[in-house]
Structure formats: structure tokens, C-alpha cells
C-alpha positions as CSV (number, residue, x, y, z in Angstrom):
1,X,77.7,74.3,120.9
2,X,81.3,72.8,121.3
3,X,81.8,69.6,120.3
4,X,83.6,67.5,122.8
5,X,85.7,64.7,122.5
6,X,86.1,61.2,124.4
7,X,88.5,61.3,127.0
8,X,91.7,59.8,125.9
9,X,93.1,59.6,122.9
10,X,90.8,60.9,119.9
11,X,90.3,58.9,116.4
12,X,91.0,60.1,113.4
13,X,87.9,60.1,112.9
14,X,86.3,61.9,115.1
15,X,88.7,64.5,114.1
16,X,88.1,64.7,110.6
17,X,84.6,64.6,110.6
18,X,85.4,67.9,113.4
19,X,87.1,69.6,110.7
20,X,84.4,69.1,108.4
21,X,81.6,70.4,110.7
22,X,83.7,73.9,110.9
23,X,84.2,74.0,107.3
24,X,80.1,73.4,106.9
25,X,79.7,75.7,109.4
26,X,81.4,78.4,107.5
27,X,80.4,77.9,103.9
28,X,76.6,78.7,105.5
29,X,77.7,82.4,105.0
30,X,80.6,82.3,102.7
31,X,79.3,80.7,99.4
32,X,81.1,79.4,96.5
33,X,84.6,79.0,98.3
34,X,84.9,76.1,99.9
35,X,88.5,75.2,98.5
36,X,89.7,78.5,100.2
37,X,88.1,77.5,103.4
38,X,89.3,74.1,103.5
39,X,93.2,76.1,102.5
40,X,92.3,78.4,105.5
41,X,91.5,76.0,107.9
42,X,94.9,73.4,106.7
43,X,96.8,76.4,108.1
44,X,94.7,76.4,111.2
45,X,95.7,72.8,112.5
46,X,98.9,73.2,111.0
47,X,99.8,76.1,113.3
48,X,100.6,78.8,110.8
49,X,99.2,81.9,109.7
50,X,97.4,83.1,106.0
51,X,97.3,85.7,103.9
52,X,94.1,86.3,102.0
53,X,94.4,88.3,98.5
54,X,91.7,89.4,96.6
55,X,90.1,92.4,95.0
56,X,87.3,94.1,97.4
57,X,84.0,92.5,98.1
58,X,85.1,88.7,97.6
59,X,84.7,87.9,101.9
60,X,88.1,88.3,102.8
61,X,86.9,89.4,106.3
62,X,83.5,87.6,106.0
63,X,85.9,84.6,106.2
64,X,87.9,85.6,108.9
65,X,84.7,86.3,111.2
66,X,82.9,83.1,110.0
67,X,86.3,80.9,111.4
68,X,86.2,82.5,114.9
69,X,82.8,82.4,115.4
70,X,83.2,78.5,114.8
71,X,85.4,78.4,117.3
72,X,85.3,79.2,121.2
73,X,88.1,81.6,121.1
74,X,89.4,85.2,121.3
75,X,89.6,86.8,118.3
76,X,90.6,90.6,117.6
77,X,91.0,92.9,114.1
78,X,92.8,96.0,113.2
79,X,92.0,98.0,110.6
80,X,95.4,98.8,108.6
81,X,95.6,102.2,107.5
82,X,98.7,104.3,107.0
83,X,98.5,105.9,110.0
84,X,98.3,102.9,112.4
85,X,101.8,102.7,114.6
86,X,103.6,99.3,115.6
87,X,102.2,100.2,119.4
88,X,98.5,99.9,117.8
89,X,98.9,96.2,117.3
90,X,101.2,95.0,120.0
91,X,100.5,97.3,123.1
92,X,102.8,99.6,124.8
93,X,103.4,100.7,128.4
94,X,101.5,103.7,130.3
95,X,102.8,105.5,132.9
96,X,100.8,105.5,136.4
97,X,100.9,109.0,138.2
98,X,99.7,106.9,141.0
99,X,101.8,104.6,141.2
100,X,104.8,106.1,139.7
101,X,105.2,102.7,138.3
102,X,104.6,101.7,134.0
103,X,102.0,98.9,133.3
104,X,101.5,97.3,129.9
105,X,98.5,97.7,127.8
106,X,98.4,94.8,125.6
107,X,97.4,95.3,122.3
108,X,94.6,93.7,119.9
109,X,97.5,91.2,118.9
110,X,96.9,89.4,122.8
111,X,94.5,86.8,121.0
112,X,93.7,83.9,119.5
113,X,92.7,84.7,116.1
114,X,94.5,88.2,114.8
115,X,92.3,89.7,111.5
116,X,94.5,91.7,110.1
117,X,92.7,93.2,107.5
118,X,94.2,95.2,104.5
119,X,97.5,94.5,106.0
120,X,99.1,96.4,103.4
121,X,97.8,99.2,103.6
122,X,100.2,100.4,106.4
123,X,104.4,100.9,105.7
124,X,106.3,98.4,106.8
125,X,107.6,100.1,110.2
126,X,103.9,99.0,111.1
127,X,103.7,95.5,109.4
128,X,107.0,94.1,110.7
129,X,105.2,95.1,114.4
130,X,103.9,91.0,113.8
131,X,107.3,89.7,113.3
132,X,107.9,88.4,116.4
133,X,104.5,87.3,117.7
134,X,104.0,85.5,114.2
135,X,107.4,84.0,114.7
136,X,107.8,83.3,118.3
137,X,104.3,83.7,119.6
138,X,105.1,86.1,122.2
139,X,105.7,90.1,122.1
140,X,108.1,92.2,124.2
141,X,107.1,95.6,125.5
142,X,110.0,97.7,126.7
143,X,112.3,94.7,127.2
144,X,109.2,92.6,128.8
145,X,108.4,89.4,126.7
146,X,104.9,88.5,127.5
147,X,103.2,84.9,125.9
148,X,100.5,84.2,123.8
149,X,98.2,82.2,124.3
150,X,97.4,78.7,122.2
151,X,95.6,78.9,119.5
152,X,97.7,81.9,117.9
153,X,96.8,82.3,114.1
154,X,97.7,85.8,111.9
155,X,94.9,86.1,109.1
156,X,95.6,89.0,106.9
157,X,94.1,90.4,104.3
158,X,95.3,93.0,101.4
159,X,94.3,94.5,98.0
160,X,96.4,93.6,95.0
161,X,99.4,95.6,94.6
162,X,98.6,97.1,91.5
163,X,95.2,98.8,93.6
164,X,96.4,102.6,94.8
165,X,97.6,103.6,98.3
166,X,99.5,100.0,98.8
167,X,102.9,98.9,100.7
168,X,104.4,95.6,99.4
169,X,105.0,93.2,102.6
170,X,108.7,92.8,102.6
171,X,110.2,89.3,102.1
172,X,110.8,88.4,106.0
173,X,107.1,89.3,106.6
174,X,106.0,87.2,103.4
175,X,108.4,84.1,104.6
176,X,106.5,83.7,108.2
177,X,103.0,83.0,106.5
178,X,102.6,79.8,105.7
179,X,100.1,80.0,102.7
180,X,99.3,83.1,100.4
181,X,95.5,82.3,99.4
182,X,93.8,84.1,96.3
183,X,90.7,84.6,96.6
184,X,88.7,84.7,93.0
185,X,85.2,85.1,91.7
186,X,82.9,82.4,92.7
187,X,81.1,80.9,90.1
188,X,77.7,82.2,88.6
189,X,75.4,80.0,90.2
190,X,77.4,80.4,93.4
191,X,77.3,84.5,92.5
192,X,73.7,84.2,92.0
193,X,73.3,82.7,95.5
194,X,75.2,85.4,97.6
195,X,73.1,88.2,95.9
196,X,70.1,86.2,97.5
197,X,71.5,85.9,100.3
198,X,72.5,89.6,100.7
199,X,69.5,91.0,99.7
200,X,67.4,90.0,102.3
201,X,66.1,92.1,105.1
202,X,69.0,90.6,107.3
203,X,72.4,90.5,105.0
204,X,74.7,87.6,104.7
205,X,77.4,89.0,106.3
206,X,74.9,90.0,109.5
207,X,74.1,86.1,109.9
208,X,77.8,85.9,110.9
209,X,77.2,86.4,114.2
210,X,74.7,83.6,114.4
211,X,77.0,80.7,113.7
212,X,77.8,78.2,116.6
213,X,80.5,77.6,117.9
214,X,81.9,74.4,116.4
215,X,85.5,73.9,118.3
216,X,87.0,74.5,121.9
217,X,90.5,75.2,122.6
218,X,90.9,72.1,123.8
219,X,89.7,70.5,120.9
220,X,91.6,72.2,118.4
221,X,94.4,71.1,120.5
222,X,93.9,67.3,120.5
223,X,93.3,68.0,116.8
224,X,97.0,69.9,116.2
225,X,98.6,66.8,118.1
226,X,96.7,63.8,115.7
227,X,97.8,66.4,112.8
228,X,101.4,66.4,113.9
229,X,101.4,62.4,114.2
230,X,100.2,61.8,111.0
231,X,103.1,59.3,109.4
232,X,105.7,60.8,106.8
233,X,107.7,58.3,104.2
234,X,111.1,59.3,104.1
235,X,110.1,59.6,100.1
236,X,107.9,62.2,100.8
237,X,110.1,64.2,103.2
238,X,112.5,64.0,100.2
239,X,110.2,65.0,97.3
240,X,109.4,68.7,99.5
241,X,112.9,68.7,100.0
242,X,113.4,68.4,95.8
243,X,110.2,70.5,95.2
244,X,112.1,73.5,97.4
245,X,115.9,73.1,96.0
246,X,114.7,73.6,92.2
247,X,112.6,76.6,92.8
248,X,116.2,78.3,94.1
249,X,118.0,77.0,90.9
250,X,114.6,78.1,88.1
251,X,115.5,79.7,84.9
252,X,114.0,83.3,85.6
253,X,113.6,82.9,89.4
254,X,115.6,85.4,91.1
255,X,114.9,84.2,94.6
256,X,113.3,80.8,95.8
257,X,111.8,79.6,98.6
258,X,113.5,79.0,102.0
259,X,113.7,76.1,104.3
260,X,110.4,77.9,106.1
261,X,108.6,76.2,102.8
262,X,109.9,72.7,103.1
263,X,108.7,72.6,106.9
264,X,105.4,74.2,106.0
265,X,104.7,72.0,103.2
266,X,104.7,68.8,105.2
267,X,103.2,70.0,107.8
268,X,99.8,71.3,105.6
269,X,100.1,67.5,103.9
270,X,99.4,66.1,107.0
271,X,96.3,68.1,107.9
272,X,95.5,67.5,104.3
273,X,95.8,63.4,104.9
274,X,93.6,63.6,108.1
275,X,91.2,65.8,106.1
276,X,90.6,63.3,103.9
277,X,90.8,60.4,106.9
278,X,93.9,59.3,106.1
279,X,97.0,58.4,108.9
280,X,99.6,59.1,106.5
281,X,100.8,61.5,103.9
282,X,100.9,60.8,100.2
283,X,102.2,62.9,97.5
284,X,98.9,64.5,96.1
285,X,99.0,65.7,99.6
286,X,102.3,67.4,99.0
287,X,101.1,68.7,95.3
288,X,97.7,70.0,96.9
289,X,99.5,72.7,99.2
290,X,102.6,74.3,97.3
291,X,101.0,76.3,95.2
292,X,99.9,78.4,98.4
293,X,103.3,77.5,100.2
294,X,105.3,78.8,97.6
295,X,103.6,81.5,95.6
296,X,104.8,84.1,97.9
297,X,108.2,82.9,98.5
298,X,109.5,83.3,94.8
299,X,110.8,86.4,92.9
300,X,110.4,86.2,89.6
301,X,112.8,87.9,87.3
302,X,111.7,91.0,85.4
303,X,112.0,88.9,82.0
304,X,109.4,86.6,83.0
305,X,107.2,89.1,84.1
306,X,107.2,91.1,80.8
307,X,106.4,87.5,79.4
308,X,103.4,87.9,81.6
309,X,104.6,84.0,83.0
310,X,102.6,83.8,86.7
311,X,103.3,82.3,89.7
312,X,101.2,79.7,88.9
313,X,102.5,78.9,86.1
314,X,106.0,78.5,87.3
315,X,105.2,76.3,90.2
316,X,103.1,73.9,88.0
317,X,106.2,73.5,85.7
318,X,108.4,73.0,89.1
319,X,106.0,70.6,90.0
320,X,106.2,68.8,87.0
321,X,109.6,68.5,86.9
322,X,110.5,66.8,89.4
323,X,109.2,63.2,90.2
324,X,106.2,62.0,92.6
325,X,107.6,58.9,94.9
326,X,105.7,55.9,93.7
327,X,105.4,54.1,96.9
């Protein structure tokens, strides 16, 4: 059952302890990954979309299913294969012999929460179909722009690129998710759990479709607004600022992150600062979400690579470099 809110204006709180119950509500089927699900659900209230990368079998999708069952809304998911046209996502228009008139049918992207799963295993033709509605949150269908509703949240999943029959997202497509997530191995006792779990008569993953709903629109809503309220320093809006410039000017960075990452980043702090109850941000905040925010934005330069230097590794030195505010 939904939980509702006090009319008015809603605590923090209230709100946080909200976010927790979904979270809960979701690690009763997805074990071991509760720091991904807290990432997952940052980008939720921070109005953005995720993408989820990880080998097979690590509940990529289990995830996805688990977050919109906790929540009263629509959710849809396409299967990308490398057949699947732009026209299978968005919609296109039909032609009515009755009518002699062409109506719209909308698409599975019409919806609240969008699993795209295995994203890249389709060409790009077919990926860049999300460009606009990621963007802009609407989609036009032979020159007709039709809304989408609120909540709107992209969560797709892919292979590593190094697994077979794979299309690398290209950078504009990369750019308009707010965090790139990597799912790993859970721990052993955490392993040893989920084969308990899913080797009972009814499996883990069929339990999905057992959890309550947690959230209504209209909560998630009120939530997004206390989110976006959350106070800012002028320090802090500096220190993302900083953060961002150096990863375009990094020895063995080809191309660094764009002003898409600055805006994100301090918009995930300040979900992170109501997570943990707080009315304003503070820089662990702002070190607790770039590694998501900018692992996909950077191009690292072939010498680095054959170093075998990661991601990672690179934005821990970025963060290191430059200096935390104090106050």
C-alpha cells in the first residue's frame, strides 16, 4: 500500500524515511546490493535516467522490476535486439482505411518507468530513438510532439563491451544518463543467500511481483520538490564546477565531461543529503556520486588504457586533486 503524506508541506523526514522504505522494499528480492539500489534510486528523485552494466545474471532487470513494483506507476521494457527499429520504442502512425485519417500508436516508451534492457545490443539508429524523450521528455511522431507523463525515468541495461554481438552507445546517448552503475559480484555470504532464495519451489525473481507498492505519483512528486530545495553553499557549487574543468584538462584524457556532469552532480548530492536527513549538501555528498556521474563521460587515451589505468582510478586521482571546501 501507498504511503501517503500530510497535507501541506512534507518534512524531511517523512521523506527520507519514504526513501528508505522503497529501498527495503527492494533489497527483499535483490540481495547483496544495496549501494546500487540506493545509486538507482538518487537518480530517481533527481529526475535522471541510469545505466546498469554488469555481466549476465547479477539482477540488472531484477532491479528494474523490483523499483516499479515499489511504486504505483506505469512501467514498460523492450527487449533490445538487433533487429528492433526506432518505431519499436517510440510508436509510429497507422493509417485508417476507415477513416482515411493516420492515428498514433504510442510506443512502450509512453511510461513512467522505461527498462531498457541490453540496450546495446541494438545499432545506434535504434538507441538514439530515446534521445529526445530522455532529453526533453516528450516524442514526436510524424511532426506531432506528444508529452510524457511525470515520473519519466530511462533504466537501461547492457553487457560489457568486450561480450560478442555489442554496439557501443555513442557519446550523445552516454551524456543524457545521469549515472553509469556497475553492477559486481555480491559478497559470499550475500551469494550464498540468493542461491537460497532461488532455489526454492517459488524463485527469487518470481516474488517480484509480490512487493507493495511503496510510492504514489504524487509522492514521488512532493519528494523531487524537497530534493530540489535542499540548500547548496556557493563552495560546493564551485568544488563540481572544479571537479568537472580538470577532468577536460587530465593527462591521458582525451575527452572530459560536459556541463551535463556539473548539473547532475549537484543535483544527486542533494538527494544524497536528504537520504541521509540532512537540508543541505556537504561535500562527501559531492565525492559520493561522481564516480557514477563521470565514469561514462570521459575518454581515456589509448596510452592509459594499455597501462590498464581504469576509470576509477582516474576519477579518484581527479578527486584528489582538487580541494574539498572546508566550511
Amino acid at each position: 500500500m501507498s504511503t501517503e503524506f500530510a497535507t501541506g508541506q512534507i518534512s524531511l523526514t517523512d521523506a527520507a524515511q519514504a526513501v528508505k522504505q522503497v529501498k527495503d522494499n527492494i533489497s527483499r528480492v535483490l540481495v547483496g546490493q544495496d549501494a546500487i539500489i540506493e545509486d538507482v534510486l538518487t537518480v530517481l528523485f533527481a529526475g535522471g535516467h541510469v545505466l546498469l552494466e554488469g555481466v549476465p545474471g547479477l539482477g540488472k532487470t531484477l532491479l528494474v522490476r523490483a523499483l516499479a513494483k515499489s511504486l504505483s506507476v506505469s512501467f514498460s521494457r523492450v527487449q533490445f535486439t538487433p533487429d528492433l527499429m526506432p518505431s519499436d520504442v517510440v510508436g509510429h502512425s497507422m493509417y485508417d482505411m476507415k477513416s482515411g485519417d493516420f492515428n498514433i500508436k504510442k510506443g512502450p516508451a509512453f511510461t513512467n518507468i522505461l527498462l531498457a534492457d541490453e540496450i546495446n545490443r541494438a545499432p545506434a539508429k535504434t538507441q538514439s530513438a530515446l534521445l529526445e524523450v530522455m532529453q526533453e521528455q516528450q516524442i514526436t511522431i510524424d511532426g506531432e510532439t506528444l508529452s510524457i507523463g511525470s515520473p519519466f525515468m530511462v533504466l537501461a541495461t547492457q553487457n560489457p563491451l568486450d561480450q560478442e554481438g555489442t554496439y557501443p552507445l555513442p557519446e550523445a546517448e552516454l551524456d543524457r544518463f545521469m549515472m553509469k552503475i556497475e553492477l559486481g559480484f555480491p559478497s559470499l555470504e550475500a551469494e550464498v543467500e540468493l542461491l537460497k532464495l532461488n532455489t526454492k519451489v517459488v524463485s527469487n525473481e518470481s516474488e517480484v511481483s509480490q512487493l507493495p507498492a511503496v510510492l504514489s505519483v504524487s509522492n514521488i512528486a512532493q519528494i523531487k520538490q524537497l530534493c530540489a530545495d535542499i540548500l547548496v553553499d556557493e563552495k560546493i557549487y564551485n568544488y563540481a564546477v572544479e571537479l568537472v574543468r580538470s577532468s577536460r584538462t587530465w593527462q591521458g584524457v582525451l575527452h572530459g565531461a560536459g556541463l551535463r556532469a556539473s548539473i547532475n552532480i549537484i543535483k544527486a548530492a542533494k538527494v544524497m543529503a536528504l537520504m541521509n536527513g540532512r537540508d543541505f549538501v556537504i561535500p562527501d555528498d559531492v565525492k559520493l556520486v561522481v564516480p557514477n556521474i563521470l565514469r561514462h563521460r570521459l575518454i581515456l587515451s589509448a596510452d592509459l588504457e594499455l597501462e590498464g589505468v581504469s576509470f576509477n582510478e582516474v576519477i579518484s586521482a581527479i578527486l584528489a586533486s582538487v580541494e574539498a571546501p572546508r566550511s
